[in-house]
BAMIDREN-18520 format. One record per residue (C-alpha): x, z, y; residue in three letters. Coordinates in steps of 0.2 Angstrom, whole numbers. Example, Ala and Ser with C-alpha at 12.3 -4.5 7.8 and 13.67 -1.06 7.14 Angstrom:
<nodes>
+-------+-------+-------+-----+
!     u !     w !     v ! res !
+-------+-------+-------+-----+
!    62 !    39 !   -22 ! ALA !
!    68 !    36 !    -5 ! SER !
+-------+-------+-------+-----+
</nodes>
This chain:
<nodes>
+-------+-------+-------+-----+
!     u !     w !     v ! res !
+-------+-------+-------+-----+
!  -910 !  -361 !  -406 ! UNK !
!  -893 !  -369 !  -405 ! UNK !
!  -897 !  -380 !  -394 ! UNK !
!  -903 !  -367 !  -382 ! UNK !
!  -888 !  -357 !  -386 ! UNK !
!  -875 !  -373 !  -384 ! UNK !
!  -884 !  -375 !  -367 ! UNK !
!  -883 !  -357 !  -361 ! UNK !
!  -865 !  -357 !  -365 ! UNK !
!  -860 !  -372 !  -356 ! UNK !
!  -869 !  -366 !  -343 ! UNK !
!  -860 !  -350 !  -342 ! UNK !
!  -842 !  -357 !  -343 ! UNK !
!  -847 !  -372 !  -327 ! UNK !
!  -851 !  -357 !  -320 ! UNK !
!  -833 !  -346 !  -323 ! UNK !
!  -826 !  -363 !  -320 ! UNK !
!  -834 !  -363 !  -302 ! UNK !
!  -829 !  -345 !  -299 ! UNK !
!  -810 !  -340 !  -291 ! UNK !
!  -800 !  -332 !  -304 ! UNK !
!  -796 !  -318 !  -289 ! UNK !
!  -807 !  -304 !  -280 ! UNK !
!  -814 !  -311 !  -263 ! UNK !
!  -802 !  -304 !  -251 ! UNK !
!  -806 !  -288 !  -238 ! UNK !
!  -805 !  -302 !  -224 ! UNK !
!  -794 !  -309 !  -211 ! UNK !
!  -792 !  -292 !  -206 ! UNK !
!  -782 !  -285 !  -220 ! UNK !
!  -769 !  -295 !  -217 ! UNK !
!  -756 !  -291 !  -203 ! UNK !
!  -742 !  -298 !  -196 ! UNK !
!  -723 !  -302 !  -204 ! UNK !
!  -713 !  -289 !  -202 ! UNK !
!  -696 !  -298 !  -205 ! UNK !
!  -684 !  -303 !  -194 ! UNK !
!  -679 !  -317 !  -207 ! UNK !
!  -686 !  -327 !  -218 ! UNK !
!  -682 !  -325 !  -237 ! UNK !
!  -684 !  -342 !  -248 ! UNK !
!  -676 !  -360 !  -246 ! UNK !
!  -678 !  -363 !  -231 ! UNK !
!  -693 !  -373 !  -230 ! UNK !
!  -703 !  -362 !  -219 ! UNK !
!  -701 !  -351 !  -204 ! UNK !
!  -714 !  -342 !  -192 ! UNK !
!  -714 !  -341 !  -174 ! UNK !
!  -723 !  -330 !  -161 ! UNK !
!  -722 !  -338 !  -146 ! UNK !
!  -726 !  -357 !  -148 ! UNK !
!  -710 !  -363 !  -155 ! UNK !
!  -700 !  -355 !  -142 ! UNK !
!  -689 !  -344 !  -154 ! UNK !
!  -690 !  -347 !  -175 ! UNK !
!  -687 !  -335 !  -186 ! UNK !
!  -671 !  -338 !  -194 ! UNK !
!  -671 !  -341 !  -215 ! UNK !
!  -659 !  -334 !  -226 ! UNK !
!  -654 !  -350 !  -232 ! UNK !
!  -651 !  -367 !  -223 ! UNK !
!  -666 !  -380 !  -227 ! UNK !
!  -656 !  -394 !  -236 ! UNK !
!  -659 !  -413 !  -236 ! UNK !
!  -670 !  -421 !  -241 ! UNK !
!  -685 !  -409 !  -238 ! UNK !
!  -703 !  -410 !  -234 ! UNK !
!  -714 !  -397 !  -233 ! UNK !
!  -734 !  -405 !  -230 ! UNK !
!  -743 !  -393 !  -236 ! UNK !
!  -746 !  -375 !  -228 ! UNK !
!  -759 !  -363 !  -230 ! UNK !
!  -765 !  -344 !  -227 ! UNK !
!  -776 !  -341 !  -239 ! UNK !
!  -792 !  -327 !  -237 ! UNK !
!  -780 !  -315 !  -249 ! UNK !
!  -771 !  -304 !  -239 ! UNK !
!  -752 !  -308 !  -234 ! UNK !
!  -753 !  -323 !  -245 ! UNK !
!  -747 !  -338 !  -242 ! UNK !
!  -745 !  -356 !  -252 ! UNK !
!  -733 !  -371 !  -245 ! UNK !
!  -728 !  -385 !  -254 ! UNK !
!  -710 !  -391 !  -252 ! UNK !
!  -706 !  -408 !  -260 ! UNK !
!  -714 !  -406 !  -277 ! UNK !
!  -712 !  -387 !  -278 ! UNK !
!  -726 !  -376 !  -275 ! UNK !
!  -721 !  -360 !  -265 ! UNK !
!  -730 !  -342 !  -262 ! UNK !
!  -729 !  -330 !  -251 ! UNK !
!  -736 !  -310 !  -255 ! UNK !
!  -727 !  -302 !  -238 ! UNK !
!  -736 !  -312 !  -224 ! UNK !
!  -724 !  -325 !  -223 ! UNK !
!  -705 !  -315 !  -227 ! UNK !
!  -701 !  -318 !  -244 ! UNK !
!  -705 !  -338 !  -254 ! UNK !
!  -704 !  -340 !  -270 ! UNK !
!  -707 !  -354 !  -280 ! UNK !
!  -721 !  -354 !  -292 ! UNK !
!  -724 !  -371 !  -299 ! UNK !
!  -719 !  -391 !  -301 ! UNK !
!  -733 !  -401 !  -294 ! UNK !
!  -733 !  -420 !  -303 ! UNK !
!  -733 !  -427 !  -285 ! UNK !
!  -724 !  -425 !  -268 ! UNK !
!  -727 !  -423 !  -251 ! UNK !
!  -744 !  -412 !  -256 ! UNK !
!  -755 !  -407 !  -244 ! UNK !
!  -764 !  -390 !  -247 ! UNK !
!  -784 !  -384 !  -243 ! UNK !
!  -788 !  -367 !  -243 ! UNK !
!  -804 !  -360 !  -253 ! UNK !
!  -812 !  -343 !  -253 ! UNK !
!  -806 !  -331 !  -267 ! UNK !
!  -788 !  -334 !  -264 ! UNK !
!  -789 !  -352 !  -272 ! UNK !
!  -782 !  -367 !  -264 ! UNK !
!  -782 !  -387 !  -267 ! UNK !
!  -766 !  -398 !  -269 ! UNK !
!  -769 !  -416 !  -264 ! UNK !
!  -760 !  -432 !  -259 ! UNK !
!  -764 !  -440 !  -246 ! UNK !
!  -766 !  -460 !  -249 ! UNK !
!  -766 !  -454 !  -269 ! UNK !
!  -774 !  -448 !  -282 ! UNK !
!  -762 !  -432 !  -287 ! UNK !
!  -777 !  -416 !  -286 ! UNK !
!  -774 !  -401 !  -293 ! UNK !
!  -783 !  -381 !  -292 ! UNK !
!  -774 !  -367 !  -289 ! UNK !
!  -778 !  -351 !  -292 ! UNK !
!  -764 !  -338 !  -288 ! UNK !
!  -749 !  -344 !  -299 ! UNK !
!  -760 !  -354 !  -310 ! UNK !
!  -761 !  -373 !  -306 ! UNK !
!  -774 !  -385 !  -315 ! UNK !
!  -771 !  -403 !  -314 ! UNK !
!  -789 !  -411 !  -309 ! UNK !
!  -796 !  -430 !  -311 ! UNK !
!  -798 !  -437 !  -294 ! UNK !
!  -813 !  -449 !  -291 ! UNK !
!  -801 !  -461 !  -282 ! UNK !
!  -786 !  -466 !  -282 ! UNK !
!  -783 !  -465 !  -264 ! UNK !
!  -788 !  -448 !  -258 ! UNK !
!  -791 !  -447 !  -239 ! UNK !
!  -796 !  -429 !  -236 ! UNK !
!  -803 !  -416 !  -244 ! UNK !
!  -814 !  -401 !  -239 ! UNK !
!  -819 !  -385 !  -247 ! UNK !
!  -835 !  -375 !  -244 ! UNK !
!  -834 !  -356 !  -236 ! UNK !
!  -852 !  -352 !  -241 ! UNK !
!  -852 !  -359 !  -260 ! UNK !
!  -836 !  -355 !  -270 ! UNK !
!  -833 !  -370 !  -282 ! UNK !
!  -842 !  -382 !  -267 ! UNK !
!  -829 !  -395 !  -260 ! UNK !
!  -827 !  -412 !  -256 ! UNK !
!  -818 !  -428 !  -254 ! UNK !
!  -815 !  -445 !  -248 ! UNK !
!  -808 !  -461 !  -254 ! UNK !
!  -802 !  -472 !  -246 ! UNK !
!  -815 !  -482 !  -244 ! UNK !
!  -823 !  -471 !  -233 ! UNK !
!  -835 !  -463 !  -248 ! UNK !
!  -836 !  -444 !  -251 ! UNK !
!  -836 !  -437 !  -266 ! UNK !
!  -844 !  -418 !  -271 ! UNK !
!  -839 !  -406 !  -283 ! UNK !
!  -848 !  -389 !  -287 ! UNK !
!  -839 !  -385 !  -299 ! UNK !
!  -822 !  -382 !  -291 ! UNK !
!  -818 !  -400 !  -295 ! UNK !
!  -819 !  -402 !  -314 ! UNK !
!  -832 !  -415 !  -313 ! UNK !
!  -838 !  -426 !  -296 ! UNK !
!  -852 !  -437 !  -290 ! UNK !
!  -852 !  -450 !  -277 ! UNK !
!  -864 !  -445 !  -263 ! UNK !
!  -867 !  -456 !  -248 ! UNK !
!  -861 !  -472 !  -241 ! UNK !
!  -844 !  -480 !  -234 ! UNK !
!  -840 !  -474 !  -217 ! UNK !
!  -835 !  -493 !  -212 ! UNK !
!  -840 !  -508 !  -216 ! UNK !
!  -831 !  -516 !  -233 ! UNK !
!  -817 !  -520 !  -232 ! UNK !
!  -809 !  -509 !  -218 ! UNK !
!  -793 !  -498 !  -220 ! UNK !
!  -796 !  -480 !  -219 ! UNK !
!  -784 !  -468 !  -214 ! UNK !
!  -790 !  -452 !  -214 ! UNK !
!  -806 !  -441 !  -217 ! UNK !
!  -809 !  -423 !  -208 ! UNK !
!  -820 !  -411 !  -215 ! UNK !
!  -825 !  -400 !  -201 ! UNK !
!  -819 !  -383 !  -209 ! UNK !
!  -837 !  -374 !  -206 ! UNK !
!  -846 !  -388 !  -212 ! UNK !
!  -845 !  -398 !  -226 ! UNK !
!  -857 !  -413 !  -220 ! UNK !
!  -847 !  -412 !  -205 ! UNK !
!  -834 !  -428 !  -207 ! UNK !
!  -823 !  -439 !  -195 ! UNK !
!  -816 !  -452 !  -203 ! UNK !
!  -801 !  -464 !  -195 ! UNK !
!  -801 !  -483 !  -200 ! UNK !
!  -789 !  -499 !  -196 ! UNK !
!  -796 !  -510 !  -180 ! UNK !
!  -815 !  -501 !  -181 ! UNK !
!  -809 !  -484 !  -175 ! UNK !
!  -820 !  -468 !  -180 ! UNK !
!  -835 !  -466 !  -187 ! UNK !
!  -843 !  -447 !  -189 ! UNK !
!  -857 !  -439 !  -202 ! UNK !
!  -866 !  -424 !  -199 ! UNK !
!  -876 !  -426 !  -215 ! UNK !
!  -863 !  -427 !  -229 ! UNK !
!  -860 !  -444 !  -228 ! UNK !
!  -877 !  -453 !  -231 ! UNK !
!  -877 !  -460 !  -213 ! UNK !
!  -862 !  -464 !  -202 ! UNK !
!  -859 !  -465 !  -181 ! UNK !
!  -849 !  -478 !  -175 ! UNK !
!  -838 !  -466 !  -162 ! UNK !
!  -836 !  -473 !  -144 ! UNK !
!  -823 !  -470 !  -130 ! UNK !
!  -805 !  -474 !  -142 ! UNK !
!  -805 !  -492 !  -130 ! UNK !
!  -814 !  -501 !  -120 ! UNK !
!  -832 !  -509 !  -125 ! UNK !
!  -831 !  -523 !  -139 ! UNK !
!  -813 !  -518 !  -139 ! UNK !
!  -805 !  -512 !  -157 ! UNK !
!  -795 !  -496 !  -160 ! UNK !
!  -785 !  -488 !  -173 ! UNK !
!  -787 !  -469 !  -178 ! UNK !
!  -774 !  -461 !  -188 ! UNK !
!  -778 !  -445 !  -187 ! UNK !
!  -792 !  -434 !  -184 ! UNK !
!  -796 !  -414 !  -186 ! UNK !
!  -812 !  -405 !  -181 ! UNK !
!  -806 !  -389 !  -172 ! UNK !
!  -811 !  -370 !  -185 ! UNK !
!  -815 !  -363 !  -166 ! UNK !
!  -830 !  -375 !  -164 ! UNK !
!  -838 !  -389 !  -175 ! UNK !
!  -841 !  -399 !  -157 ! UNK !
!  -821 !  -401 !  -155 ! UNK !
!  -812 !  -415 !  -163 ! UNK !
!  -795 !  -420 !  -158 ! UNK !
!  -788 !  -436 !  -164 ! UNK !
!  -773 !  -447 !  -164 ! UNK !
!  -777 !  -465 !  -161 ! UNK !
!  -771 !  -485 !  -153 ! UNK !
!  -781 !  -493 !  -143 ! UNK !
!  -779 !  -511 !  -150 ! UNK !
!  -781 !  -519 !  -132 ! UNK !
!  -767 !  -509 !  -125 ! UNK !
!  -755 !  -510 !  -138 ! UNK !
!  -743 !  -522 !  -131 ! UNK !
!  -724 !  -520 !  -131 ! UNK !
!  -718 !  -513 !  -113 ! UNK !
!  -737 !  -507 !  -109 ! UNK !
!  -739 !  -489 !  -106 ! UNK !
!  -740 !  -478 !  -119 ! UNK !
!  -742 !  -496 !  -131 ! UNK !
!  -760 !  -489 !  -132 ! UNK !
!  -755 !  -473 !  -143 ! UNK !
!  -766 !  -460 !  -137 ! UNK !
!  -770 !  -441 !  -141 ! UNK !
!  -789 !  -439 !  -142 ! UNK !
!  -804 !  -427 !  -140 ! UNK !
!  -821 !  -424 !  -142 ! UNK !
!  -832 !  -412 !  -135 ! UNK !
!  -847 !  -418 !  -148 ! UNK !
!  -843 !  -418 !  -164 ! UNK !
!  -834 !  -435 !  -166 ! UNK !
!  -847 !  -445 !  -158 ! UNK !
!  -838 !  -451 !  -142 ! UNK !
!  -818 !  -446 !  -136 ! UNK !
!  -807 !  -446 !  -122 ! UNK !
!  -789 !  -449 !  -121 ! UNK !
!  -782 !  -432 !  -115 ! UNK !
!  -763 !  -437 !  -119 ! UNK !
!  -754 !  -453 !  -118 ! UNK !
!  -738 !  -458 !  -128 ! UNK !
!  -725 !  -456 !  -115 ! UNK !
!  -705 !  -452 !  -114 ! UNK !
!  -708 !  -433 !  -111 ! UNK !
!  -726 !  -432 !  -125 ! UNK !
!  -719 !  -444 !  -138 ! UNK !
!  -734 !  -449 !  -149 ! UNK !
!  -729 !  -458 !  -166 ! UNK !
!  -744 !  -465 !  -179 ! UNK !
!  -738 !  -450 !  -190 ! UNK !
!  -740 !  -436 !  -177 ! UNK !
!  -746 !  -419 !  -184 ! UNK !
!  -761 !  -411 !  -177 ! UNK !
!  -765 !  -394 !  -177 ! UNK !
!  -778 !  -384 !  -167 ! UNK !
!  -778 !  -367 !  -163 ! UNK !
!  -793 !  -357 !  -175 ! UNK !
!  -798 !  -346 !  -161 ! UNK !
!  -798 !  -356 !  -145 ! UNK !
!  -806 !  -374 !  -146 ! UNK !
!  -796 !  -380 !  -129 ! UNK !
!  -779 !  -376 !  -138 ! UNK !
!  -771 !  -390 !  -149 ! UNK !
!  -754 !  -391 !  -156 ! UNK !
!  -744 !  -405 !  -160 ! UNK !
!  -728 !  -412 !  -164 ! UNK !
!  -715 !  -428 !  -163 ! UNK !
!  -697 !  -426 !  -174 ! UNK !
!  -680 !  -436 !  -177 ! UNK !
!  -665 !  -433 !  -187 ! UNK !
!  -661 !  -450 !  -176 ! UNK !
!  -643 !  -444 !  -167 ! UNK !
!  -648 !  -426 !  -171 ! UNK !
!  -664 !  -426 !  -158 ! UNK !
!  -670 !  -411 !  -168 ! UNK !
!  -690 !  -406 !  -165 ! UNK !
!  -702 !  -404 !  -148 ! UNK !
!  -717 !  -394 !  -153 ! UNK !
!  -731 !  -397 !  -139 ! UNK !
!  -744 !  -385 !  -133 ! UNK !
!  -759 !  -393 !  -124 ! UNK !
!  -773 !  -383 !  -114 ! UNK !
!  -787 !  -396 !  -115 ! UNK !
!  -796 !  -384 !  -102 ! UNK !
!  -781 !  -389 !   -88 ! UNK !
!  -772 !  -402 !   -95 ! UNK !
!  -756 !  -395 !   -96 ! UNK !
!  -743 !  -398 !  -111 ! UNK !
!  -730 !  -385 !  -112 ! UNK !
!  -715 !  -391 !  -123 ! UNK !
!  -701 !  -380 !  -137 ! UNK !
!  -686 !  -388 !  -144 ! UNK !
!  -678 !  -383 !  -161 ! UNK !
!  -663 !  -389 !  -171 ! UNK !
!  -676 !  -396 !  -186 ! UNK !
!  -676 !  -413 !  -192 ! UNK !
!  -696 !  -410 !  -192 ! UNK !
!  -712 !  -401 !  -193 ! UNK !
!  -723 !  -407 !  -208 ! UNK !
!  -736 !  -393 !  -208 ! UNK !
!  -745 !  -379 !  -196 ! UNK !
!  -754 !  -362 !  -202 ! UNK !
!  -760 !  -348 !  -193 ! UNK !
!  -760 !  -328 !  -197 ! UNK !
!  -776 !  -327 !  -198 ! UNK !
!  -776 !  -309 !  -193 ! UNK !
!  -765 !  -314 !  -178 ! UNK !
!  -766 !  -331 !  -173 ! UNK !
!  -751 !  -331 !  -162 ! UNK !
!  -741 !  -330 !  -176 ! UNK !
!  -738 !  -349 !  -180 ! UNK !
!  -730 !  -354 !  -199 ! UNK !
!  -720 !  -370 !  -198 ! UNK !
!  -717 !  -381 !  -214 ! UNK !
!  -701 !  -390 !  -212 ! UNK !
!  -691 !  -406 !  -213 ! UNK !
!  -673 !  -409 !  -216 ! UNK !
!  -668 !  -429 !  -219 ! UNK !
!  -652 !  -429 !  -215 ! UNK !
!  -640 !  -436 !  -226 ! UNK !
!  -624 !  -436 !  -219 ! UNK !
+-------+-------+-------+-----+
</nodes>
């Protein structure tokens, strides 16, 4: 009898431990839009409803030296979590009013949301992890010390998964208190990885970016990978730094990469190259070239739109003689880039009202020091 009893109550708390410490929220729509016409905190993050064009103005100046990479709207209404250097940061008000919550034992912390108002701090190229659950964050042993991405589960609350970087996965059910390797390196040994997208409607759904061998996708949680094509020419080899799968449709996957055959000094574009993909990851076409007026570096943030799969956002910043920031607009259904200017050193991080998508959140940089 006690061992049935020790067994029932472990079950039971992996079970609590899997569950969000919130109520599932109403939905995207209970929230609404900010109502402020400044943004109350330290700066770190603004809003804009018009692509970039006008920003919100904060109540505060951001100060050097200040990063802000991770950004989210979680599924509780008007709430919001960003991390600025090592502080995490919450919103209740849509986006008006910041205050801080937490110190996280790392910095430059990206953030994924997870249903019930939950959320996972990570860093990327390390092995900080961490759950949190409105102001309560729980330090979490990561299966690598080199995480490349991570990916929660909208169907299963607990469910999410990450990379290392080798290019392995790794699943948790248990809102990542314990993890089990599942799969197979997405390149060959040896390779550098660089990044691993987790498409955001499917978990098995992964695009993973690797030095010289390019991208490779999964559409079965890792178990078998697809060399992806059209990132250079046949037999040639290609970096890819970046890639995200668009929320508006698992077949869209932008990516930022360098064609390894082009990447000569004084070439165009030195190879650098915005990508898409119509199928998943399997094969991608350049749709913007690094140039003087779309300036692409191997950092470039990418950020689709979550309603419009031909809409993706990105961005290229200097504090370099005071440039200041160009966010771009691209209409992969035309071609056209449209172009904002602000005074910021940079933009770290992109998120989306998700009751009105217009209504874009910026996390910020500030690296001046003079």
């Amino acid at each position: 009898m006690k061992r049935i009893s020790a067994a029932v109550i472990t079950a039971a708390a992996a079970f609590a431990l899997a569950q969000p410490t919130t109520a599932l929220a109403a939905g995207p729509a209970a929230w609404t839009a900010p109502s402020c016409a400044r943004v109350t905190g330290d700066g770190s993050v603004t809003f804009t409803r018009d692509d970039g064009a006008h920003l919100t103005p904060t109540s505060v100046p951001l100060k050097p030296t200040s990063y802000t990479f991770g950004l989210v709207a979680l599924d509780t209404p008007n709430t919001l979590l960003a991390t600025h250097n090592s502080e995490l940061q919450r919103s209740t008000d849509a986006g008006c009013t910041w205050t801080r919550i937490a110190n996280l034992d790392a910095g430059l912390t990206h953030l994924t949301a997870a249903t019930g108002g939950r959320a996972f701090a990570w860093e990327q190229n390390g092995g900080y992890l961490a759950r949190v659950d409105g102001k309560k964050v729980t330090p979490l042993t990561a299966p690598t010390t080199a995480i490349m991405g991570l990916g929660t589960d909208r169907s299963r609350p607990g469910h999410l998964r990450l990379a290392g970087n080798d290019g392995v996965l790794y699943d948790s059910t248990d809102a990542g208190a314990s993890w089990q390797r599942v799969g197979t390196p997405a390149f060959e040994a040896g390779t550098g990885v660089y990044t691993v997208a987790f498409d955001p409607a499917d978990l098995d759904h992964a695009v993973a970016g690797g030095m010289v061998r390019g991208g490779a996708v999964t559409t079965d949680g890792g178990a078998t990978w697809t060399a992806s094509t059209g990132l250079t020419g046949p037999g040639s080899p290609a970096n890819l730094f970046n890639a995200v799968v668009s929320p508006a449709s698992s077949s869209v996957v932008y990516a930022l990469g360098i064609d390894l055959a082009q990447a000569t000094p004084g070439s165009p574009a030195e190879g650098r190259h915005l990508y898409r993909s119509s199928d998943g990851g399997r094969s991608f076409t350049k749709v913007v070239d690094d140039s003087a007026e779309t300036k692409l570096t191997n950092g470039t943030l990418l950020a689709p739109s979550p309603v419009d799969p031909d809409v993706f956002y990105f961005e290229y910043g200097t504090y370099f003689q005071g440039y200041g920031t160009d966010l771009f607009r691209l209409d992969a259904a035309t071609g056209k880039v449209t172009k904002t200017h602000n005074a910021y050193d940079g933009i770290s991080a992109i998120a989306f009202n998700p009751a009105q998508p217009k209504v874009m959140y910026l996390g910020l940089e500030e690296v001046r020091v003079d």
